[in-house]
C-alpha positions as CSV (number, residue, x, y, z in Angstrom):
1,X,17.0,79.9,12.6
2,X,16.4,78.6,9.2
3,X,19.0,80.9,7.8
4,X,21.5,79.0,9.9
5,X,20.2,75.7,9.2
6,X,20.2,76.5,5.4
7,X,24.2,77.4,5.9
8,X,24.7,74.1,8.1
9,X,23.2,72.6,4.8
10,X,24.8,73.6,2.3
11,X,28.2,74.1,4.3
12,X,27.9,70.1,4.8
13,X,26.8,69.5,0.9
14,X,30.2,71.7,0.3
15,X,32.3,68.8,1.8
16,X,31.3,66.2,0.2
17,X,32.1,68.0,-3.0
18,X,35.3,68.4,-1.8
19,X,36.4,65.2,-0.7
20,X,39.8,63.7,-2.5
21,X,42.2,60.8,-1.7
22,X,44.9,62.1,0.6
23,X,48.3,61.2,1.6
24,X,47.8,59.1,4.4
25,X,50.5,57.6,7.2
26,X,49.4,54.7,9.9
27,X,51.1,56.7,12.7
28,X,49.0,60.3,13.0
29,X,49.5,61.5,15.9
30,X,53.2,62.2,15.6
31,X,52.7,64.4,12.8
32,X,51.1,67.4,13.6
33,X,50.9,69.1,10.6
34,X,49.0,67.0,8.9
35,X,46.7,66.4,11.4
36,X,45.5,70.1,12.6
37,X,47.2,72.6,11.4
38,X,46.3,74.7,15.1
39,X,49.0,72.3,16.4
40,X,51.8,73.5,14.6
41,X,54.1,74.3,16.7
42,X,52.4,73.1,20.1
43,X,54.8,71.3,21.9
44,X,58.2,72.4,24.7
45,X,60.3,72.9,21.8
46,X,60.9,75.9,19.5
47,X,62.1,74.0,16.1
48,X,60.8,70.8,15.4
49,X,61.7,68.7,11.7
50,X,60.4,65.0,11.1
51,X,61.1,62.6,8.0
52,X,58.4,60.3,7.3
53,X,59.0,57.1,5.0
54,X,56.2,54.6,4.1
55,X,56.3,52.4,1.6
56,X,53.2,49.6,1.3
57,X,53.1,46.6,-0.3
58,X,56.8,45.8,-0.9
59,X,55.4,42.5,-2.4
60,X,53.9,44.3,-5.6
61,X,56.2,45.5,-8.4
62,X,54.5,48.9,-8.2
63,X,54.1,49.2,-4.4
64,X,52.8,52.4,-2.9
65,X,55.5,55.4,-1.7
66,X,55.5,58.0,0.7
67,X,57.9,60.4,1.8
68,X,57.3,63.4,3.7
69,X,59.4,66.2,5.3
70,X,58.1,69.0,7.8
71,X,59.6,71.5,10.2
72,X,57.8,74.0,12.7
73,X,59.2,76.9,14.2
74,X,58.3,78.8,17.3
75,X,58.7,82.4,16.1
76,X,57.2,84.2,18.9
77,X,57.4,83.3,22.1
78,X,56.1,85.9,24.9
79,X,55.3,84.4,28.5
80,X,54.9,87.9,30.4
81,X,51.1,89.3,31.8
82,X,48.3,87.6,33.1
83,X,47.7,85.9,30.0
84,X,51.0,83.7,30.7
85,X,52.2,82.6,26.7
86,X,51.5,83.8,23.4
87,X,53.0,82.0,20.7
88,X,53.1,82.1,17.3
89,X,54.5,79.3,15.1
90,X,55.1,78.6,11.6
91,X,55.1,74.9,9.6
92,X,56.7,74.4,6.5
93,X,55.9,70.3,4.9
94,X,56.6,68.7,1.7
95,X,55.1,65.5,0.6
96,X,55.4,63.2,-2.0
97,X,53.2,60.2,-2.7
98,X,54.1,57.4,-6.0
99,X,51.1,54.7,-6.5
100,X,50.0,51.9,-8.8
101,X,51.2,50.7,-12.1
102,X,50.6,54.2,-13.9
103,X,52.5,56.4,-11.8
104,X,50.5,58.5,-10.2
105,X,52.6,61.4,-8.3
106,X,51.3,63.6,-5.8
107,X,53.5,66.4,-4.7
108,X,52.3,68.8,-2.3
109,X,53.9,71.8,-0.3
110,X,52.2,73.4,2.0
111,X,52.7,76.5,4.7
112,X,50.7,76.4,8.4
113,X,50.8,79.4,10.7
114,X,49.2,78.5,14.3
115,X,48.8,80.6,17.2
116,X,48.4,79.5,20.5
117,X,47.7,81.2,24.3
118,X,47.5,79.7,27.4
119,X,44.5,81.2,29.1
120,X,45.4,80.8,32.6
121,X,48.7,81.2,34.8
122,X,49.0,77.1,35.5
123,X,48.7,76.2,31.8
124,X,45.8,74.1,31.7
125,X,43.6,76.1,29.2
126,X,44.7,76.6,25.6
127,X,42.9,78.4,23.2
128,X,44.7,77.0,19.1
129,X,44.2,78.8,16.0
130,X,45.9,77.4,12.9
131,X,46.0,78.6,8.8
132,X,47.2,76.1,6.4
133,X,47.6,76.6,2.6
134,X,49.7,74.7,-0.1
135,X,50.2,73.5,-3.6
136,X,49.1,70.1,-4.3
137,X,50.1,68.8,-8.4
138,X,49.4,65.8,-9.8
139,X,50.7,63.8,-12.8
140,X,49.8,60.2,-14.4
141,X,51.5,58.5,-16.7
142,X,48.8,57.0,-19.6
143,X,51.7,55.6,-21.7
144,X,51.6,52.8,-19.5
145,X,47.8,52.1,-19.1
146,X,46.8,49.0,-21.3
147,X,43.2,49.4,-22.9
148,X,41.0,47.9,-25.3
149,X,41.2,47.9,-29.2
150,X,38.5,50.6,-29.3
151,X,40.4,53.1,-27.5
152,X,43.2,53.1,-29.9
């Protein structure tokens, strides 16, 4: 019991650490790869794409920009034996984020693979398993910050 306890710990302290600013749209739930990467894929269609534009605070010369592009594919799609459908789908997404006066530019592209099976013949259990990996870079432009004299 403590051993578990101890991992609960530290697996929690582990998170924190880990915590970074991410690309974030107002509208969530209609973009399923950034939300779970399990529900890649989920829905009555086999290929799924989505363009997302945001762009905040129009009003400042340096507002805040966001595009994003994803697709999903069904790749396997087997509804035959008692455990009615198997799927396995694949997620492909590109982002790209521009804030603030300096520039800062996220780019990230990331891959999801989910697999999903309906546990019963009516469809009303699910059991979702999802990888998602990627590339996230980052650049800032400092020939634009303005300092003080002792930083020169």
């Amino acid at each position: 019991m403590k051993l578990i306890l101890f991992t609960l710990f530290i697996s929690f302290l582990c998170i924190q650490l880990l915590y970074s600013q991410e690309i974030h749209f107002s509208d969530i739930k209609n973009s399923t790869v950034t939300l779970n990467p399990a529900l890649v894929g989920n829905s009555k269609y086999d290929f799924k794409s989505q363009l997302v534009y945001r762009s905040q605070f129009e009003t400042f010369s340096n507002a805040y920009t966001t595009l994003m592009t994803n697709t999903e594919i069904s790749v396997l799609d087997n509804n035959t034996g008692y455990f009615c459908s198997k799927k396995l789908n694949v997620g492909v997404s590109y982002a790209y984020d521009r804030s603030g006066s300096l520039n800062l530019n996220t780019s990230q592209l990331n891959l999801s693979i989910s697999y999903s099976q309906f546990l019963d013949k009516k469809k009303k259990s699910q059991l979702l398993f999802g990888l998602q990996t990627g590339y996230t870079f980052r650049h800032i432009d400092l020939s634009k910050a303005k300092t003080g004299s002792q930083f020169y």
